[in-house]
C-alpha positions as a Python dict, from the first residue, in 0.01 Angstrom:
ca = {
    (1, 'X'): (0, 0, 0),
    (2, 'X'): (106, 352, -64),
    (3, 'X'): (35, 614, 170),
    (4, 'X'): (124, 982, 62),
    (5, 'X'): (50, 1255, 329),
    (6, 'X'): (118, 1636, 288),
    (7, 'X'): (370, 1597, 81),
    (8, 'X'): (563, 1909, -90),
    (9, 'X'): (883, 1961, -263),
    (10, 'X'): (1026, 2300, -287),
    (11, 'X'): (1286, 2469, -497),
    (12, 'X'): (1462, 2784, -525),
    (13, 'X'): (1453, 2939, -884),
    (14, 'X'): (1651, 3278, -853),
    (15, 'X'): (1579, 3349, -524),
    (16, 'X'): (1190, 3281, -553),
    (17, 'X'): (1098, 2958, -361),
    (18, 'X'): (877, 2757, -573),
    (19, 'X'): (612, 2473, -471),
    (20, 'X'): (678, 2198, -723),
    (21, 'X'): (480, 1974, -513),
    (22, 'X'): (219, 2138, -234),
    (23, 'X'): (32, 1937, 20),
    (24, 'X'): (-27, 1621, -129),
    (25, 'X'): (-203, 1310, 10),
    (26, 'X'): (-363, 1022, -126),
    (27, 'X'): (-376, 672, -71),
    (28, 'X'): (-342, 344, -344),
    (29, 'X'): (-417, -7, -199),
    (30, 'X'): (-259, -282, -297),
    (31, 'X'): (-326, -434, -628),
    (32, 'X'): (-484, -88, -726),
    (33, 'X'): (-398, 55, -1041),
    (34, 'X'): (-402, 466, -1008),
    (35, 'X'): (-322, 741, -1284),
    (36, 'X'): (-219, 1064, -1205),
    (37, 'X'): (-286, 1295, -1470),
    (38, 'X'): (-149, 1669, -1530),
    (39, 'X'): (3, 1942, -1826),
    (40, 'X'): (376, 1980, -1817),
    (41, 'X'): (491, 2143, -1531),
    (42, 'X'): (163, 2055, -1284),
    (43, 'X'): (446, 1892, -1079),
    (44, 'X'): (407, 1484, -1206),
    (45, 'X'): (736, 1456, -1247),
    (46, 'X'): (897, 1577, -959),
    (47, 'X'): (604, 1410, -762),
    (48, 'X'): (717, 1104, -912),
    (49, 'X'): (1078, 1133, -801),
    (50, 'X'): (960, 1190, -468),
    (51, 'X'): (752, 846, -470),
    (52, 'X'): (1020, 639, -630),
    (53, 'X'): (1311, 798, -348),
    (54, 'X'): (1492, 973, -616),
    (55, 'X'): (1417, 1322, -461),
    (56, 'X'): (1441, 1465, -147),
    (57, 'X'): (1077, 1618, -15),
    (58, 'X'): (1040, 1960, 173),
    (59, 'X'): (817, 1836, 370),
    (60, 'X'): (545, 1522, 449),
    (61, 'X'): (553, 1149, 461),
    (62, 'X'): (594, 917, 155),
    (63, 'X'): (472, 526, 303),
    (64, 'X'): (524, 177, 93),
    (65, 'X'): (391, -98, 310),
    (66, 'X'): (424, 109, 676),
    (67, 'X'): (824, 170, 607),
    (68, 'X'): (826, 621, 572),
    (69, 'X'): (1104, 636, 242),
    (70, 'X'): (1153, 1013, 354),
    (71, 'X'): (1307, 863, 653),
    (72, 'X'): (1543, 618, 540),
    (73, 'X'): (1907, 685, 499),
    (74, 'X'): (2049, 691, 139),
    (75, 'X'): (2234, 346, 168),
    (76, 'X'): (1905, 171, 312),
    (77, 'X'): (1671, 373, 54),
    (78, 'X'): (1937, 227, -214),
    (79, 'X'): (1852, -123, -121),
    (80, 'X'): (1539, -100, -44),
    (81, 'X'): (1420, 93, -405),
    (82, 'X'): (1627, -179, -581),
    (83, 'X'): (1381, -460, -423),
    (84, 'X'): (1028, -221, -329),
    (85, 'X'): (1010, -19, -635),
    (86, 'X'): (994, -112, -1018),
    (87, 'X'): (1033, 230, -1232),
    (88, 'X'): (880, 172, -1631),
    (89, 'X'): (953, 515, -1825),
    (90, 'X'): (880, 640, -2142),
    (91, 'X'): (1181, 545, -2343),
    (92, 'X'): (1206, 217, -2218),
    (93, 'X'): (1559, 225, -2104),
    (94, 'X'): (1647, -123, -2235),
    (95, 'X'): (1980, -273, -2255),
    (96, 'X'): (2079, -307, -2641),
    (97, 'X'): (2305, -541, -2624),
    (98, 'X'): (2090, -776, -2403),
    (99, 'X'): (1787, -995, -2464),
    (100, 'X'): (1499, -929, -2353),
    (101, 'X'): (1530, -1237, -2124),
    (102, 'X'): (1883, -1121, -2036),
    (103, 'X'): (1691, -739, -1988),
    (104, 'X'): (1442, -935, -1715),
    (105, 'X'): (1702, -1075, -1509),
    (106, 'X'): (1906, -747, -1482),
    (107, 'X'): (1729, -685, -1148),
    (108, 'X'): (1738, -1041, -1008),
    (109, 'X'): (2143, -1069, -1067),
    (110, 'X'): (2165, -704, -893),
    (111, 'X'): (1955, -823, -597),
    (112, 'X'): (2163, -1181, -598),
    (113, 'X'): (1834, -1385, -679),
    (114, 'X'): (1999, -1735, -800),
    (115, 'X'): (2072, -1817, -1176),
    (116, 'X'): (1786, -2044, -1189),
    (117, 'X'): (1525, -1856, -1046),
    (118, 'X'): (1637, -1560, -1232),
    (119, 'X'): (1577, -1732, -1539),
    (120, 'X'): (1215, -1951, -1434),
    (121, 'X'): (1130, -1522, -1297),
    (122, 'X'): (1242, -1398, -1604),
    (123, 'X'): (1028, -1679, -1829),
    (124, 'X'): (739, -1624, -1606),
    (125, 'X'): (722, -1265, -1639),
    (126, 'X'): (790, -1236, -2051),
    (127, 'X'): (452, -1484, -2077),
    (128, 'X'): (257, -1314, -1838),
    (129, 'X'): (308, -1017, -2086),
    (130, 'X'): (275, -1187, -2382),
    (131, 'X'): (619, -1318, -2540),
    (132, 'X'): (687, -1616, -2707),
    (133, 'X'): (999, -1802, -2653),
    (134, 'X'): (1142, -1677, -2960),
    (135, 'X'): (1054, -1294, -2853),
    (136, 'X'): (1246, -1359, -2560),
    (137, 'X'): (1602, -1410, -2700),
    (138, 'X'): (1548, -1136, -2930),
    (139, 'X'): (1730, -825, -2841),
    (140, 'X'): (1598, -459, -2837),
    (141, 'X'): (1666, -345, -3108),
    (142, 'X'): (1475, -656, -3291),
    (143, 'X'): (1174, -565, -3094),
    (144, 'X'): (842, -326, -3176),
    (145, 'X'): (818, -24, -2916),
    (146, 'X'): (549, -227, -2773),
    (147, 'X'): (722, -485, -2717),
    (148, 'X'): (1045, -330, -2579),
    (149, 'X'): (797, -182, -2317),
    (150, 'X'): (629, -487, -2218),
    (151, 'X'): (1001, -643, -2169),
    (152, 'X'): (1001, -322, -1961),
    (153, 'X'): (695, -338, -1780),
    (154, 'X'): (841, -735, -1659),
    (155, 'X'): (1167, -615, -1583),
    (156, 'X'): (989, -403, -1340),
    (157, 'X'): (798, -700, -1186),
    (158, 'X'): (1111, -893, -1147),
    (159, 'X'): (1220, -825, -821),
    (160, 'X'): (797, -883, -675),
    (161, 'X'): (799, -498, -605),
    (162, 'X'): (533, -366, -393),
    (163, 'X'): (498, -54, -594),
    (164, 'X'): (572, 14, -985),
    (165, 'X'): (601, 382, -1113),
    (166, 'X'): (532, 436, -1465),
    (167, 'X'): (624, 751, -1653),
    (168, 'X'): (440, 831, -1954),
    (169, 'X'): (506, 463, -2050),
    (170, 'X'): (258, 518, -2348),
    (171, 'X'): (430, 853, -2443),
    (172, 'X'): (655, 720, -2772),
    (173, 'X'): (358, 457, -2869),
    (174, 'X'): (91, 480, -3136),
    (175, 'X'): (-321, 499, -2976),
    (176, 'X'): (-413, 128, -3005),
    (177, 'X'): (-50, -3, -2883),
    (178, 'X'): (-71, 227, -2587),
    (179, 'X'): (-441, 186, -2447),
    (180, 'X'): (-308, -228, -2470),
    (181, 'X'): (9, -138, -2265),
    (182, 'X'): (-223, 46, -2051),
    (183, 'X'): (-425, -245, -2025),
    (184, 'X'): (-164, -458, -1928),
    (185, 'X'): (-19, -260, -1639),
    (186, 'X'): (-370, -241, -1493),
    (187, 'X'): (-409, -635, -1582),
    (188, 'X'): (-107, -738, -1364),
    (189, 'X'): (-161, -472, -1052),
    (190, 'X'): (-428, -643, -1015),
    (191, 'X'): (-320, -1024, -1108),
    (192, 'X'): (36, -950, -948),
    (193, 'X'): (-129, -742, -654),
    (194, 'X'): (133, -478, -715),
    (195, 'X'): (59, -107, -664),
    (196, 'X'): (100, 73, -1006),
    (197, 'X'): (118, 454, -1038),
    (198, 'X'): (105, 561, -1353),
    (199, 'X'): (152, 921, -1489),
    (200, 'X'): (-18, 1023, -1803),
    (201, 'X'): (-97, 1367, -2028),
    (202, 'X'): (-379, 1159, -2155),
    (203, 'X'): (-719, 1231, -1929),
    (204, 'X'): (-892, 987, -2131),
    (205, 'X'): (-687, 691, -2055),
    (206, 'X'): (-659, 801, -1721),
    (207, 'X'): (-981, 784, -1641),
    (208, 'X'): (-957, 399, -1703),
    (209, 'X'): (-776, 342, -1396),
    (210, 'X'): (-911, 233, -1079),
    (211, 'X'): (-841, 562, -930),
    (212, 'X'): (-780, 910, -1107),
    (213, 'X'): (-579, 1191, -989),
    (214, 'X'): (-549, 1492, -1184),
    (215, 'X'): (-237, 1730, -1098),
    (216, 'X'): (-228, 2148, -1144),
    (217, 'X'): (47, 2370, -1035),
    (218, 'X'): (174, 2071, -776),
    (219, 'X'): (-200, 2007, -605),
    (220, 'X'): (-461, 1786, -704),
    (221, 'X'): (-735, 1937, -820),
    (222, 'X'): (-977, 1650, -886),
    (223, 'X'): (-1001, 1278, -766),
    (224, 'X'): (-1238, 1085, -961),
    (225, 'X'): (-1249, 675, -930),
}
């Protein structure tokens, strides 16, 4: 579960202090698939950073399963992002030289998960999002963009995390191959009972999720379910 209260992440721009982020709470259950949705510059990304422990926040508590990420020191909040939190982005961030098999285990071999459940995780996750075994020992580069970010999208299941952020992960992908990579993140919070936060420009696809935030000069504005 992720618990978000009064959160807010300032910045000084020239000597004006700016609220990138200002007083925001919400909570996502597990297995609940929320969007948050917002222009450039309502504050998604840096709200984001703050959720994943990339960022520092002014103020507020940030909560994955009881544990307060705010509060952790950077070597713990290291280790514990690496194993808690899967990140999907927008440019899917793939290893070239790697297949997507070899892509999937990346995680695993960092968090010294054995060779052979690395590779049964790895299998597991490439089916549940559609690969065949040929897909899977096909490198990026041999890959659609939908497919590079479903290889993706498991890479950031490998490790069981209990949340996944994804950042404009239908950004670089045509209508009908987004709404199904949409579909399939909100398929596998729920099958996976994973927490899945996904940031989107797109109201209408947003709307889809199980929750909807909607993000304006760092406050939400709107909640609709």
């Amino acid at each position: 579960m992720l618990q978000v209260t009064d959160v807010k992440r300032m910045f000084h721009a020239g000597g004006i202090k700016v609220l990138a982020v200002n007083g925001v709470s919400f909570q996502v259950d597990l297995g609940q698939f929320a969007s948050i949705v917002g222009q450039s510059g309502s504050g998604k990304t840096t709200l984001m950073s703050l959720l994943g422990g990339l960022d520092k926040l002014t103020e507020g508590r940030i909560e994955i399963d009881g544990k307060d990420i705010a509060k952790m020191h950077d070597h713990s909040l290291i280790g514990y992002r690496s194993k808690q939190i899967g990140f999907v982005f927008q440019s899917y961030n793939l290893v070239p030289n790697l297949t997507a098999m070899e892509n999937v285990m990346l995680p695993m071999e960092a968090a010294k998960v054995p060779v052979r459940k690395r590779k049964e995780r790895a299998v597991e996750l490439l089916r549940a999002v559609g690969f065949t075994d040929d897909q899977m020992k096909r490198k990026p580069g041999k890959l659609s963009g939908g497919q590079q970010q479903r290889v993706a999208i498991a890479r950031a299941l490998a490790n069981k995390p209990s949340l996944i952020l994804a950042d404009e992960p239908t950004g670089n992908l045509d209508s009908q191959t987004g709404q199904m990579i949409f579909d399939l993140l909100k398929g596998l919070a729920h099958s996976q009972r994973t927490t899945v936060i996904m940031v989107t420009h797109d109201l209408s696809m947003a709307r889809q999720a199980d929750m909807m935030f909607q993000l304006k000069d760092g406050k939400f504005i709107e909640e609709e379910g």
